[in-house]
C-alpha positions in Angstrom: 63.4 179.2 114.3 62.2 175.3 114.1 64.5 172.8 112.0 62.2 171.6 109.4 62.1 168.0 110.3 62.5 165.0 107.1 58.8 164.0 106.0 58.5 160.7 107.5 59.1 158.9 104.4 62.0 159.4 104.1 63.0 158.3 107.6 61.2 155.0 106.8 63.4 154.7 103.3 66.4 155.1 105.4 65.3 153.1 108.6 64.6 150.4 105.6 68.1 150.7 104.0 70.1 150.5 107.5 67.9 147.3 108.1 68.8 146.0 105.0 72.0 146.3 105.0 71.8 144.4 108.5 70.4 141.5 107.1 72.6 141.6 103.2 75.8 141.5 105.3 74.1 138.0 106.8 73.8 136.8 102.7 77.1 138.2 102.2 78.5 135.9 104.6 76.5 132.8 102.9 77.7 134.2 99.9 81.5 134.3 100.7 80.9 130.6 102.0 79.7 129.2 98.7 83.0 131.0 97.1 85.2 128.8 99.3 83.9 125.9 98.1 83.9 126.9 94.5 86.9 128.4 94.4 89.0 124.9 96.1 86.9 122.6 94.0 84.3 123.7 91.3 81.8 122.5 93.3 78.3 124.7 94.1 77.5 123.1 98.1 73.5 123.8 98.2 74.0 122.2 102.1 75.1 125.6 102.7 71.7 126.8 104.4 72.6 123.8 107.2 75.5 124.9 108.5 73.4 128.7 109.2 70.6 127.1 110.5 72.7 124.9 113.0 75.0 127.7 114.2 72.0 129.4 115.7 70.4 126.0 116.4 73.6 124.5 118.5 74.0 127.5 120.1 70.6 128.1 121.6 71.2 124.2 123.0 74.3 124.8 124.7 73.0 127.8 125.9 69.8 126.0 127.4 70.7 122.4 127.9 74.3 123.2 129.9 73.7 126.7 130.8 76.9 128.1 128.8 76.7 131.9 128.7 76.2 133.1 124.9 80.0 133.7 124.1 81.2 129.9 125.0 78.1 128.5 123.1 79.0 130.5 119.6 82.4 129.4 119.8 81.6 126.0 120.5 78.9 125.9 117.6 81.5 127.7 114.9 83.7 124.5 115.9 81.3 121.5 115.6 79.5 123.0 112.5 83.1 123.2 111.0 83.5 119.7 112.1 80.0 118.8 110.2 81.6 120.5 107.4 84.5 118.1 107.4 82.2 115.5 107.5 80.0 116.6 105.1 82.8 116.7 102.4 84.3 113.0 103.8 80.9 111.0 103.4 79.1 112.8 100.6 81.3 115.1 98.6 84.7 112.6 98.2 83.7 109.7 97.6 81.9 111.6 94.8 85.1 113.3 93.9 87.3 110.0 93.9 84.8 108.8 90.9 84.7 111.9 89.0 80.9 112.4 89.1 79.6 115.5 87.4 78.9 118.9 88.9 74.9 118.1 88.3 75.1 115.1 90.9 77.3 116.7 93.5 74.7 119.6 93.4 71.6 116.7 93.9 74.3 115.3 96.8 74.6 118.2 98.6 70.7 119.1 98.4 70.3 115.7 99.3 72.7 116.1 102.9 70.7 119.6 103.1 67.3 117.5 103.6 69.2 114.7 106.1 70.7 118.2 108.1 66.9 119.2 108.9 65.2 116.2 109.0 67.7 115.2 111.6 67.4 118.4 113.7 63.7 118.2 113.4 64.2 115.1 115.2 66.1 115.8 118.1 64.9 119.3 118.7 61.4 119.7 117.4 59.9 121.9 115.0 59.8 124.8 117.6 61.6 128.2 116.6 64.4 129.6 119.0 65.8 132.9 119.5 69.2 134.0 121.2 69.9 137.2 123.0 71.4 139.8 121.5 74.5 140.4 122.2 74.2 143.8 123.7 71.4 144.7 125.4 71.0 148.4 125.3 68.6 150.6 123.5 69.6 151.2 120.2 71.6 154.5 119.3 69.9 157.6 117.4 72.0 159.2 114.9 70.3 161.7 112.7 66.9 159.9 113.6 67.7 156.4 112.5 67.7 154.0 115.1 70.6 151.8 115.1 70.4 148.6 117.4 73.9 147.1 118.8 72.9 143.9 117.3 73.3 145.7 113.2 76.5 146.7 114.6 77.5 143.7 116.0 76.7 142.3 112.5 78.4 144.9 110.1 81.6 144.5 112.5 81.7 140.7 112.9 81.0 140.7 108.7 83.9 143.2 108.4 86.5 141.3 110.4 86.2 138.3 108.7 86.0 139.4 105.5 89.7 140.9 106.3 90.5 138.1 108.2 90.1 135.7 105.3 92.0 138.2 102.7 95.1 137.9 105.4 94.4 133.9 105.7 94.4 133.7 101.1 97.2 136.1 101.2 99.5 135.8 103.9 99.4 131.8 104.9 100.9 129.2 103.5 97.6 127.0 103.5 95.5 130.0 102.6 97.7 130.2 99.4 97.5 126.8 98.5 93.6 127.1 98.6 94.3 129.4 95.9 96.4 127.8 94.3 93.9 124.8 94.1 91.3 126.9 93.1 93.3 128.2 89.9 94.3 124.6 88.6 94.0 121.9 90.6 96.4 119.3 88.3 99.1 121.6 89.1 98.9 122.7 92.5 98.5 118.5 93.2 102.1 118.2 91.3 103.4 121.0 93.5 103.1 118.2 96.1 100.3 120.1 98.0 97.1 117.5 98.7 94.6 119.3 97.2 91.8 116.5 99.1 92.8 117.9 102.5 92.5 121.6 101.0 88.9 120.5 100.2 88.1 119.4 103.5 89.6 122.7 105.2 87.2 124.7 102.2 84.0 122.8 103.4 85.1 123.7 107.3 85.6 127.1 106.5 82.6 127.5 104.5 80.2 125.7 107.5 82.0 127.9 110.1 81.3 130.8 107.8 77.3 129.9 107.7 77.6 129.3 111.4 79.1 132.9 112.4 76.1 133.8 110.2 73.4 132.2 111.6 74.4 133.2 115.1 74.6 136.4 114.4 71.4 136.8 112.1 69.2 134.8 115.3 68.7 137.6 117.9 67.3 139.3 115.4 64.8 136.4 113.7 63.7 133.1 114.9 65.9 130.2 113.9 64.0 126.3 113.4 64.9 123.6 111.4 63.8 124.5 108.1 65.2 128.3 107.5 68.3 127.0 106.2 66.9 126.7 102.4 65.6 130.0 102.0 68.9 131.1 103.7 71.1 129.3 101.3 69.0 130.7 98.1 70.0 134.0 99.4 73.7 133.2 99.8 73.7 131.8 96.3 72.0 134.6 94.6 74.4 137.1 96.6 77.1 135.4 95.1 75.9 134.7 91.7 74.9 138.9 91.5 78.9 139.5 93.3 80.2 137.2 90.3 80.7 133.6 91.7 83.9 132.6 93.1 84.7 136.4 94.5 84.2 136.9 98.4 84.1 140.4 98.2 81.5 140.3 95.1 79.8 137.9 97.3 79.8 140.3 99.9 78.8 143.1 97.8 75.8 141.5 96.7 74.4 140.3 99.8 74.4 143.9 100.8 72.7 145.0 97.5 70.2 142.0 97.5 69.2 142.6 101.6 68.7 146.3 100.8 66.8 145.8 97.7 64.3 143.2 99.9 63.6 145.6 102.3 63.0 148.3 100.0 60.6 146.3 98.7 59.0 144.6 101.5 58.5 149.0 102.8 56.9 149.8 99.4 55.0 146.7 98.2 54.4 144.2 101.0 56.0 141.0 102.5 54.8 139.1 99.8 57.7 141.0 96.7 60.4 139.9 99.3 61.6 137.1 96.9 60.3 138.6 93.9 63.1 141.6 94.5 65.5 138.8 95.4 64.6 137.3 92.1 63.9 140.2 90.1 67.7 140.7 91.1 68.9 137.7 90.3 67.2 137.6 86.3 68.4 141.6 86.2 71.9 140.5 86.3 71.9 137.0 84.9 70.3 139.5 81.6 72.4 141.9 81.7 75.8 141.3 83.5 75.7 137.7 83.8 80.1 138.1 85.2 78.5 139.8 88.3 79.6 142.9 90.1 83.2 142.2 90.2 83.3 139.4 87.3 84.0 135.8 87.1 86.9 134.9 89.8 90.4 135.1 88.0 
């Protein structure tokens, strides 16, 4: 007696979902990165999209120009993107900070250093797109006849561990608590004789190494160039807006929910209702939930 096998729809709507969850645990990441920066200063960083796009970028070039095998050039990467973070914060962000400008002009600032970020890498490494290698390079796994590469699990794991890494950083560190304590009132956590400028440079280098573990991992999978950090960014945002802004784990949460719902909809209605499901999202919960999954951040 034969097994009666799934009708192949179904295999495709669960192919879909495994792939989307792949690629939601990418705008989770993004996500989680704009709640750093919120959460130490109030402020939204739209340059967040650079810091993916040159993870993947910086990587590819230490791989190529010196040769470095793949390991060596992520970690490498992670550090100067962090390091671009810093700087980031130290020419654009703080000397806005210092004069008390509004939250409207540090959003137009960071956009601004978003725009510099590409044209910049434009320049010194061309328009062409790049690819890495995935990390393991075996044929994928077949569990219940869904095909499930190494790469998805090398992104679902890597997504995993540093979501619990960060948890033990806010809850069990000295700085990690500060951050937090920054993030609840700034006034007071300054009088508690912590410097709450150097918390906001270690936010904006944990948020760019955060994009970069993202874009390095998202770039076997997809072609990386100079401009795919906006439409990376837009996702981030909108995972963390749907997760309720300021909460990693919402953040996290709704990059899964927004990547599944795109590829849902890119199976059933075409390529072209990929951002219209993102932003369908988006208005859906901004309408009816506005607080997000999880709520505001307390």
């Amino acid at each position: 007696m034969s097994v009666p096998r799934r009708p192949p729809v179904l295999d495709l709507l669960a192919q879909s979902i495994l792939s989307g969850v792949g690629v939601g645990a990418i705008y989770g990441l993004i996500g989680i990165g704009f709640c750093v920066i919120y959460n130490a200063s109030g402020i939204v960083n739209f340059a967040q999209g650079a810091f993916v796009m040159l993870g993947g970028m910086l990587t590819h070039a230490v791989m190529t120009k010196l040769g470095w095998p793949l390991p060596v050039a992520a970690v490498i990467a992670v550090i100067v993107v962090a390091a671009s973070g810093v700087l980031l914060e130290r020419i654009v962000v703080r000397p806005l900070w210092n004069r008390g400008s509004t939250m409207f002009v540090m959003i137009l600032a960071t956009l601004a250093a978003q725009i510099v970020v590409e044209r910049m890498t434009l320049i010194a490494a061309g328009d062409q797109p790049r690819s890495l290698p995935v990390f393991t390079d075996l044929a994928p796994l077949r569990i219940f006849g869904l095909a499930i590469s190494f790469q998805f699990l090398w992104i679902v794991g890597c997504s995993v561990v540093v979501i619990a890494g960060l948890a033990l950083f806010f809850s069990s560190t000295k700085t990690g608590k500060a951050m937090r304590a920054c993030s609840i009132n700034r006034d007071a956590a300054a009088l508690q004789g912590i410097r709450v400028s150097r918390m906001l440079a270690l936010a904006f280098a944990l948020s760019a190494a955060l994009g970069a573990v993202a874009g390095i991992l998202i770039t076997p999978t997809q072609y990386t160039a100079f401009n795919v950090g906006v439409p990376f960014a837009i996702s981030g945002f909108i995972a963390a807006i749907v997760g309720g802004f300021g909460r990693p784990l919402g953040a996290f949460a709704g990059g899964i929910l927004l990547g599944v719902a795109q590829a849902l909809a890119i199976v059933f209605l075409g390529s072209a209702f990929k951002n219209v499901a993102a932003l369908s999202i988006l208005l859906l919960f901004l309408f009816v939930r506005p607080t997000g999954l999880l709520g505001p951040a307390k």
